[in-house]
N, C-alpha and C positions, 0 to 999 in steps of 0.2 A: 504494500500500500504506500505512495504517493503521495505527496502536498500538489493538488493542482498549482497553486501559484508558482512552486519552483520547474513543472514543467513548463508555463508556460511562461516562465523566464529563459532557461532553454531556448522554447522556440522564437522569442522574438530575437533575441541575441542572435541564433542559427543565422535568421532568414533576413537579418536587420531591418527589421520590420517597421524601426521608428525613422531610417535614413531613405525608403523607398517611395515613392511619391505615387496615388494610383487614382483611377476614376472615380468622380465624387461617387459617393455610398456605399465604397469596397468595404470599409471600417475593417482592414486586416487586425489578425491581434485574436484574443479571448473574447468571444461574441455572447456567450451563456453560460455562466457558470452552474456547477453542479452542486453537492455536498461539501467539496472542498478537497475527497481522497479518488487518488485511480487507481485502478486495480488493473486495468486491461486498454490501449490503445490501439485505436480504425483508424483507419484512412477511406475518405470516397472523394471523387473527384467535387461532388455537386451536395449542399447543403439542401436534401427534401426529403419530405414525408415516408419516400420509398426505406431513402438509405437510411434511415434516423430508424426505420423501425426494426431493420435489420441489424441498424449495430444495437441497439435494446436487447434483442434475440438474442446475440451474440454477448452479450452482458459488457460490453463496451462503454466506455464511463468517461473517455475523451474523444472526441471525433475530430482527426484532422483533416479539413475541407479545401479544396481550392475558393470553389466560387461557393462563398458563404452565405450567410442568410440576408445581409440588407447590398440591393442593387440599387435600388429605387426610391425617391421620397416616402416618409413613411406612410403606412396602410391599416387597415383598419382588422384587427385583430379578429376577424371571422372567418369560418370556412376552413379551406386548408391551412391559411395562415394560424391560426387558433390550434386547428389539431399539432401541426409541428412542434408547435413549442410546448403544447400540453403533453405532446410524447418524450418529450427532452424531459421538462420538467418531474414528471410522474416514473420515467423512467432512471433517474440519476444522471442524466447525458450529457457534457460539457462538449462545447463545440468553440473547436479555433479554426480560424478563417486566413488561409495566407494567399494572394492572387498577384497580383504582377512581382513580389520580392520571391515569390517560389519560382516564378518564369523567367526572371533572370540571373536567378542567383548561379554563379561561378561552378559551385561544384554538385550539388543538389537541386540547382534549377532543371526544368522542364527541356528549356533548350540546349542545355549541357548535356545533361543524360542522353536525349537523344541525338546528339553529335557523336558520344560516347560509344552508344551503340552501333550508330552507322560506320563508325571510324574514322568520320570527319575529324578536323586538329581544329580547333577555334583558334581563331586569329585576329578575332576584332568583334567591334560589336556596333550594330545600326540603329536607327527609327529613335530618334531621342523624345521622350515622354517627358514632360516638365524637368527638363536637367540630364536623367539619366538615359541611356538608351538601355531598350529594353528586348532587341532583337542580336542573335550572334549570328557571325561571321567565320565560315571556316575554309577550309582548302580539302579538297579532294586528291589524292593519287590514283584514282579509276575513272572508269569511261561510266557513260550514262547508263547502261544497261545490267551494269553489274550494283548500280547506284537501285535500280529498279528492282533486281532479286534483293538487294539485301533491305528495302522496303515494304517486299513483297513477307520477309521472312517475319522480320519485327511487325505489319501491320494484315496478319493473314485474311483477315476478312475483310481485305479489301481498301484501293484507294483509287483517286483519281489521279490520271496524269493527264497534262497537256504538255508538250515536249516540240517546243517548236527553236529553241535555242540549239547552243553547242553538243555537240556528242561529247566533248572531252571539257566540262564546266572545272573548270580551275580553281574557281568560287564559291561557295554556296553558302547561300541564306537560311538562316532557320528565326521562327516564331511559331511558337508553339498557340495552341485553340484559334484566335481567329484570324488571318491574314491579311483583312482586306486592308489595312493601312499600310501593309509593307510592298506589295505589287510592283507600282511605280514609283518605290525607292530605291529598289538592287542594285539597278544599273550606274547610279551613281557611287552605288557602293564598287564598282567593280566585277559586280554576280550580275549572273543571267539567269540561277536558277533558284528557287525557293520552295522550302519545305515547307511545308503551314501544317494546320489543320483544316481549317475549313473559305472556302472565295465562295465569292458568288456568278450566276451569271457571266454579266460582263466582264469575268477576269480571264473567258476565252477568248474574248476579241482581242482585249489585251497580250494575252501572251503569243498570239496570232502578231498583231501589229509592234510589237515592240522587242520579238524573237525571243520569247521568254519559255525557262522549263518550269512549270510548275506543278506541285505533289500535293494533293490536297487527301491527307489521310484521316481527317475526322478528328474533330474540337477536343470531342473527349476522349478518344485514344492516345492524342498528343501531348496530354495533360494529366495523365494517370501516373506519372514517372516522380513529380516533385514529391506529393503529398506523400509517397509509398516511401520515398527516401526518407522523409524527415521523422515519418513514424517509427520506421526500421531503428533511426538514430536515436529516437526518447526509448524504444525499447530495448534497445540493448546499452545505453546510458544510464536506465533505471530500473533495469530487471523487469521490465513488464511485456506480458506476454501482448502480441500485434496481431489484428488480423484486417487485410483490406479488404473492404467493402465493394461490391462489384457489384453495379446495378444494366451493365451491357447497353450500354448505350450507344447507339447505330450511329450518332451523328456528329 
C-alpha cells in the first residue's frame, strides 16, 4: 500500500508536468483523488465510463490516463458524466491525467517509444506549441517499404498509407494521436514523411500535391505507449502490481 500523493509526485516530476504547456482544459496532473492509499496501478489511453469500470473490476485504485476527464468548459454533472465519477468515487478510483508532457517526453513519450520501436534515431524535434515543440524528428537507414513491414508488424490491425514522397525518406516525422497540425510543416522541417495517428480527408490531396509519405495508424494505437511506460515505472518504483487497461479502440 501507497500514499497517492507520493505517487503522484513521481508522476508529475517523471513527465514534468508543471514545465509542459497544453490545450486549454487538458488540466494534466491528479484529476480525482481516491482514499489516499494504492494498492494496484492501470493505465488506458482514454478517461471513460468503459475503462473506469474495468479498472474497478480489476481492483485498480490509480488510473493513469492520456486524455483525461476535463477537455471542455465545464458540464453539467448528469448522464454519463455523473455515472463516471460516481464509478470513480464509489469504486476507490484515482485518476491522473498526462496529454501532451506524455507525447513529448524524451524517453517515455508516445513519440519516442514509437521511434524506439521502428528504429528510427530522433534527431530533433518540430510543431512548436506555446514554446515547446511537441513533435520529433528522426533519420531512417531503410527504404520505405521495409518502413511499411515494420508498421505493419507494430500496428497489425491495420493503417493507412499514402506514399507519394521518397522511396529512400532520410527524415521522418512522428506525432503521435492526431496529425493534422503537423502535415504542412515537415517539409520545412527537412521530412517528406510522417507518422501520425490519425488526418483527415484532405490530407490526401495534400500528400498528393506537396509529395508527401504519410502513415496514419490510429489516435489510439499511437498513444497507448506513454501511459503503459509510466505505469510500468510507479510499479516497479513502488512494488505495485500494473495492469493496462484495453478498451480496443479502432480509431
Amino acid at each position: 500500500m501507497v500514499d497517492l500523493q507520493e505517487v503522484i509526485k513521481f508522476c508529475d516530476h517523471r513527465v514534468c508536468s508543471n514545465e509542459v504547456p497544453d490545450f486549454d482544459g487538458a488540466q494534466n496532473g491528479l484529476q480525482l483523488e481516491n482514499n489516499g492509499e494504492i494498492t494496484k496501478i492501470g493505465a488506458s489511453v482514454d478517461a471513460g465510463l468503459v475503462p473506469f469500470r474495468l479498472a474497478v473490476e480489476k481492483k485498480i485504485d490509480l488510473l493513469i490516463c492520456h486524455h483525461g476527464l476535463f477537455w471542455t468548459p465545464p458540464v453539467p454533472l448528469t448522464g454519463s458524466n455523473y455515472e463516471k465519477l460516481k464509478l470513480c468515487i464509489d469504486g476507490n478510483l484515482a485518476i491522473y491525467s498526462s496529454h501532451l508532457p506524455l507525447d513529448r517526453h524524451h524517453e517515455i513519450g508516445n513519440n519516442a517509444i514509437l521511434a524506439g520501436k521502428l528504429g528510427l534515431e530522433p534527431c530533433g524535434t518540430f510543431l512548436p506549441f506555446q514554446g515547446l515543440d511537441i513533435g520529433l524528428l528522426t533519420t531512417s537507414s531503410y527504404d520505405r517499404q521495409e518502413l511499411v513491414e515494420r508498421l505493419y508488424d507494430l500496428f497489425p490491425a491495420g493503417f493507412h498509407a499514402m506514399e507519394y514522397g521518397m522511396g529512400m525518406p532520410e527524415k521522418i516525422a512522428i506525432l503521435t494521436g492526431s496529425g493534422q497540425s503537423a502535415v504542412d510543416k515537415i517539409l520545412g522541417c527537412g521530412a517528406d514523411t510522417l507518422i501520425t495517428g490519425e488526418l483527415k480527408q484532405h490530407h490526401f490531396n495534400l500528400a498528393q500535391e506537396l509529395e508527401l509519405n504519410l502513415y496514419s495508424c490510429g489516435h489510439y494505437a499511437t498513444e497507448c505507449f506513454g501511459v503503459d511506460a509510466l505505469a510500468k515505472e510507479i510499479s516497479q518504483k513502488f512494488d505495485l502490481p500494473y495492469e493496462f487497461v484495453e478498451t480496443n479502440c479502432p480509431l
